[in-house]
C-alpha positions as CSV (number, residue, x, y, z in Angstrom):
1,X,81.3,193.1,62.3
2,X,84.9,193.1,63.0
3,X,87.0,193.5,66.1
4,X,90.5,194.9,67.1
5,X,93.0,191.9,67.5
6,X,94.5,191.8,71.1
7,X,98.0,193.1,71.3
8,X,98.5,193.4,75.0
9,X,100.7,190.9,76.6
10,X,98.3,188.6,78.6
11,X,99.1,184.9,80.6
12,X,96.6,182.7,80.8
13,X,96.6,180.4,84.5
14,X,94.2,177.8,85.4
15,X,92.7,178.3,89.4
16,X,90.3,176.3,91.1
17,X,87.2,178.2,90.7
18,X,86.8,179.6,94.5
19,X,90.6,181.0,94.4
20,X,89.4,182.6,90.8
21,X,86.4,184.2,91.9
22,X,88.6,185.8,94.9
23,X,91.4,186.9,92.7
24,X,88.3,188.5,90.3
25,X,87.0,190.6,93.1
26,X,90.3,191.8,94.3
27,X,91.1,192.6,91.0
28,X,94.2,189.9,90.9
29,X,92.8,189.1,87.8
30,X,91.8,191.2,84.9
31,X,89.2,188.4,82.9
32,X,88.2,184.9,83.9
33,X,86.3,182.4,81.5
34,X,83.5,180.6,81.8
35,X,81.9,183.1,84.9
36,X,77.8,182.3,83.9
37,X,75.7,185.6,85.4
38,X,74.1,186.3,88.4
39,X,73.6,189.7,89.9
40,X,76.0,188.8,92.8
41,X,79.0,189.0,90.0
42,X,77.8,191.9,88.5
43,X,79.5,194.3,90.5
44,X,83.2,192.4,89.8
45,X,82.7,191.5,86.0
46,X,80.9,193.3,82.9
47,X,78.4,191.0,81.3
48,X,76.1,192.2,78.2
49,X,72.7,192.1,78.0
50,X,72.5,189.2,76.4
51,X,74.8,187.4,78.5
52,X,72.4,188.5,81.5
53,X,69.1,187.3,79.8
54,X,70.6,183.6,78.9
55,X,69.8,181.8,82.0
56,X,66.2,183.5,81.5
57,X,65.7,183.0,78.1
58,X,68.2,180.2,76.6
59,X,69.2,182.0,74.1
60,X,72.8,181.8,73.3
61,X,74.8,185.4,73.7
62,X,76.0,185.9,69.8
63,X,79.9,186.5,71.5
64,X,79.6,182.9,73.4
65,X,82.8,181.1,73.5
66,X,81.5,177.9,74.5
67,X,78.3,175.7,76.0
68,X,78.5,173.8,79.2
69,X,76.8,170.1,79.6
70,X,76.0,170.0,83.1
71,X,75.4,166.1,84.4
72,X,75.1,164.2,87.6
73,X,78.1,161.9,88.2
74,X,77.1,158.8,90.0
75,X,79.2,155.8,91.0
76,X,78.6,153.3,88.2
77,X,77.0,150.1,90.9
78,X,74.0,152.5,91.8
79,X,73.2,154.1,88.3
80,X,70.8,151.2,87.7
81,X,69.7,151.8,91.6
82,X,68.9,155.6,91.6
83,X,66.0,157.6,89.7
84,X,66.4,160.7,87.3
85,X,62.1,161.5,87.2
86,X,63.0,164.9,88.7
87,X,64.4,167.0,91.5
88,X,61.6,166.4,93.4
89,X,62.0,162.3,93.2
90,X,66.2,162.6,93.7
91,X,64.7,164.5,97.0
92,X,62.5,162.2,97.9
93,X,64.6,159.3,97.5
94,X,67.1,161.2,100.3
95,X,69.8,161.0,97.7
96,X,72.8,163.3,99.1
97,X,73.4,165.4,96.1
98,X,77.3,167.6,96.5
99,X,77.4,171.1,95.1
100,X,80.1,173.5,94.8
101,X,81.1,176.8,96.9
102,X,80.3,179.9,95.0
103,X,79.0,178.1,91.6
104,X,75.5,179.2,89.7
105,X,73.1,176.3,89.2
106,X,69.6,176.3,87.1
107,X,67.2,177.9,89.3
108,X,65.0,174.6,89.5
109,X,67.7,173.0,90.6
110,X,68.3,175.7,93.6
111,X,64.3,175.4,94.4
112,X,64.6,172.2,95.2
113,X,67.3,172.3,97.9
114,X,69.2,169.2,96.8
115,X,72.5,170.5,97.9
116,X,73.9,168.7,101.4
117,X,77.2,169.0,101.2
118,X,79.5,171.8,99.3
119,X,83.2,172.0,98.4
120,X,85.7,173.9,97.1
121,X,86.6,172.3,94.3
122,X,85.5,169.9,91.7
123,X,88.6,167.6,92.3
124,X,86.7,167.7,96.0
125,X,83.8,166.9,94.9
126,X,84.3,163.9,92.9
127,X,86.9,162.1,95.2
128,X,83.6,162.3,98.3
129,X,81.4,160.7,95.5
130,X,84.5,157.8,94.9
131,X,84.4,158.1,98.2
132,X,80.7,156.8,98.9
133,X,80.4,160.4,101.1
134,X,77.5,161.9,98.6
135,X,75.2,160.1,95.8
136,X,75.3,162.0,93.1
137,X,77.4,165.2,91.8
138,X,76.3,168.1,89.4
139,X,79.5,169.0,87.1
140,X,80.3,170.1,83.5
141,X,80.8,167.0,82.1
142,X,84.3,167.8,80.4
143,X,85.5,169.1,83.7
144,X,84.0,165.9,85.3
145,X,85.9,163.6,82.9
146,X,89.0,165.6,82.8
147,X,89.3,165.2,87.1
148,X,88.5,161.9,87.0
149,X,91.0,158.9,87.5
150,X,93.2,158.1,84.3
151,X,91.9,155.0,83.7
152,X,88.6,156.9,82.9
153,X,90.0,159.7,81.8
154,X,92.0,158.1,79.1
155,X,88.2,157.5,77.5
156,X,87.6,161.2,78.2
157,X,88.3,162.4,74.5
158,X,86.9,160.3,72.1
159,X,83.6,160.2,74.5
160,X,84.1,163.7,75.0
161,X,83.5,164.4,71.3
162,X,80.8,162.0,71.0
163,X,79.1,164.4,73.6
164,X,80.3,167.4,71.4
165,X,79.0,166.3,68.3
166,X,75.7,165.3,69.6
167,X,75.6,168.5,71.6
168,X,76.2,170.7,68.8
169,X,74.1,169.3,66.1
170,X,71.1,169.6,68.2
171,X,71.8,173.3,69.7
172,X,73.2,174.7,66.3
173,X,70.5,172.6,64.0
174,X,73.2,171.7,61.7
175,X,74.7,168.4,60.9
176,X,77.6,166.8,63.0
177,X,79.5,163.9,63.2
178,X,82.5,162.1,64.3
179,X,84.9,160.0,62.3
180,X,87.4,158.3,64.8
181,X,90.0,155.8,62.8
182,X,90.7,152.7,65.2
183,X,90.8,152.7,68.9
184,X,94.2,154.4,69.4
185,X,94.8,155.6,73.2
186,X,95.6,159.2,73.3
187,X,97.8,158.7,76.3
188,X,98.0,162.6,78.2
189,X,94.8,163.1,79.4
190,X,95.8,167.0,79.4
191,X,96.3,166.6,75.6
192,X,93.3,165.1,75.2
193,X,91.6,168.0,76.9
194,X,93.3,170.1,74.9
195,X,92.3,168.8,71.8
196,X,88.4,168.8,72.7
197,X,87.9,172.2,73.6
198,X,89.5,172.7,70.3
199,X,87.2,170.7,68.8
200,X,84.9,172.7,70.4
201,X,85.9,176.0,69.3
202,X,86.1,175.1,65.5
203,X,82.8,174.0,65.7
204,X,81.5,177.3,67.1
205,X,83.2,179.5,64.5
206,X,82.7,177.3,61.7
207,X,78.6,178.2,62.8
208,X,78.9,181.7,63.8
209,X,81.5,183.1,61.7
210,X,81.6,180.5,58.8
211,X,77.5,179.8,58.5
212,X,77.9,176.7,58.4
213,X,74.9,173.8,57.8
214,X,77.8,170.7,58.3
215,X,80.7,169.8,60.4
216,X,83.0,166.7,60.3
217,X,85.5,165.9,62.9
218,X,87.8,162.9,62.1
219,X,90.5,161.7,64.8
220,X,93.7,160.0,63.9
221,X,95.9,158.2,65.8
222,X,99.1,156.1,66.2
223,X,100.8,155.2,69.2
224,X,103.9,158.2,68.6
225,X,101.4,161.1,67.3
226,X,98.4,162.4,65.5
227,X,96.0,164.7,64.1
228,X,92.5,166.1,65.0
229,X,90.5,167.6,61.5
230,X,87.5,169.7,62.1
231,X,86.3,170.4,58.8
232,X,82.7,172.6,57.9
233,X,81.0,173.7,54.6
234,X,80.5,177.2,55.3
235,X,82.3,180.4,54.0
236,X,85.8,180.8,53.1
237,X,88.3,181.8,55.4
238,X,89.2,185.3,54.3
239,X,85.1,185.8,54.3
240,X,85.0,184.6,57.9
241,X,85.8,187.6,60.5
242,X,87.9,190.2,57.8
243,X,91.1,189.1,59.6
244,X,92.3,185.8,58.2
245,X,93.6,183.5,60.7
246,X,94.6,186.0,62.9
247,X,91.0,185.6,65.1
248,X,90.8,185.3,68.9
249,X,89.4,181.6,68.1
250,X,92.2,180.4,66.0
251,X,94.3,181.8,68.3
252,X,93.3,179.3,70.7
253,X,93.3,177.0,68.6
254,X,97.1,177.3,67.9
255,X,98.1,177.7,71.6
256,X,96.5,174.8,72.3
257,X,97.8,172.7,69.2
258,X,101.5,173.7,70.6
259,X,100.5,172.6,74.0
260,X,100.4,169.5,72.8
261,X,103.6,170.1,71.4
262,X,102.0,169.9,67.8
263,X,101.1,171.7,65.0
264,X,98.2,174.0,63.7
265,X,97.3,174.6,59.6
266,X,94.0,176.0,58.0
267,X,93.1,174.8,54.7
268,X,90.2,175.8,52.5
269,X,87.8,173.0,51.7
270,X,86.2,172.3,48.8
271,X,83.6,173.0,47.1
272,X,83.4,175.1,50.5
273,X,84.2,176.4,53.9
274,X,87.2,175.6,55.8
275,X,89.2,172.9,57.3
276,X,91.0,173.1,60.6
277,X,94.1,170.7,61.7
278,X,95.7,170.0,65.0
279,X,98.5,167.9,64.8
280,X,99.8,166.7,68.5
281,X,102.5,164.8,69.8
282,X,100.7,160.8,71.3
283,X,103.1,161.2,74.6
284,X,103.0,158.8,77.3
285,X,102.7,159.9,80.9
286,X,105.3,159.2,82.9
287,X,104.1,156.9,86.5
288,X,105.7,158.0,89.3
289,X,107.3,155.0,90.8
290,X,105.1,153.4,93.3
291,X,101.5,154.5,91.4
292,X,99.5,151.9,90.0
């Protein structure tokens, strides 16, 4: 199966997601990412069929682009102090549990009524938990880390694709792993989110288009620049979609590498499948005088 490549001119902005959904249903905005289905939507965006039967059925749509890992945030003095059991126990314990405005949860999650406080954002969200105003906080876990403060967020990456790879190997059934070199900072937190949903993109093609059974991530570092590697062991790179490197995902994958003001190469591994390169650019971000 092969698909038209996208010609149009296009400009991708990033919006709190309340101020997205509104620009979606005044038609400000002609696609938005990462929208999960409910039948509230339906009339603003077109979903597939099997896009509507994955929160039913768990079964990933075969045009997914990537897989959200939804967690609870809690401030790190009372995660030894609250319990997990179930929704019914977080309930019971009157734990004040924040959601957000206009979001899709599991519908277990929605049965039990945990939500007491909502916001707009996700950046609103976490600074009230900081802030001691709720317990815990449901978020995408790479969104979570991304917002947080940069002395976390600095960990963001490497933990990120800890999560990724652990992630991946159990919902593909394949084998994944992680090869970081040394504990190199990568300074830009924004580069570091870059680089993971990069990471997480290879990973998908290499299993839907590529077939693959294996993928190895290695992470390289020094304190000026560096390289992320994703290579897998499936097919070949002119067997993968019929248009070379030219594909919506490597695409991506390139804006992204130059957003990081780096560089982007494909290679062909051996004895099989395909090995993808991000080179970025280890910048330092600039404090603002008076921040600590």
């Amino acid at each position: 199966m092969t698909s038209t490549p996208w010609t149009a001119p296009y400009e991708i902005k990033f919006f709190p997601w309340s101020r997205a959904w509104l620009m979606a249903q005044k038609g400000a905005a002609d696609v938005v990412l990462s929208v999960s289905y409910n039948a509230e939507r339906e009339p603003y965006l077109y979903y597939t069929e099997a896009q509507k039967a994955f929160s039913e059925t768990g079964r990933l749509p075969p045009d997914y682009l990537f897989v959200s890992e939804y967690v609870f945030f809690v401030m790190k003095k009372n995660a030894d102090r609250f319990r997990f059991e179930s929704y019914e126990q977080i309930k019971a314990d009157g734990l004040r549990v924040g959601v957000n405005r206009g979001y899709t949860y599991h519908p277990a999650f929605l049965e039990a009524k945990l939500g007491s406080q909502e916001f707009s954002s996700a950046k609103e969200g976490l600074e009230a938990l900081i802030a001691g105003e709720i317990d815990l906080y449901p978020m995408d876990r790479t969104v979570g880390l991304g917002l947080l403060p940069v002395d976390i967020g600095e960990l963001g990456l490497r933990a990120g694709l800890e999560s990724l790879v652990s992630r991946a190997g159990k919902l593909f059934g394949i084998e994944c792993v992680l090869e970081p070199d040394g504990e190199q900072e990568i300074w830009d937190p924004e580069v570091g989110m870059h680089l993971f949903y990069a990471a997480q993109e290879a990973i998908a093609n290499a299993v839907r288009h590529g077939k693959a059974k294996r993928v190895i991530l290695r992470l390289r570092a020094n304190a000026y620049r560096g390289y992320l590697a994703i290579e897998d062991n499936g097919r070949g790179l002119s067997l993968r979609s019929g248009r070379g490197d030219d594909g919506a995902g490597f695409r991506t994958m390139r804006f992204r590498a130059e957003a990081c003001d780096g560089w982007f190469k494909i290679v062909d591994s051996q004895p099989a499948g395909i090995t993808v390169i991000l080179g970025f650019k280890n910048r330092r971000v600039e404090v603002e005088e008076g921040e600590t």
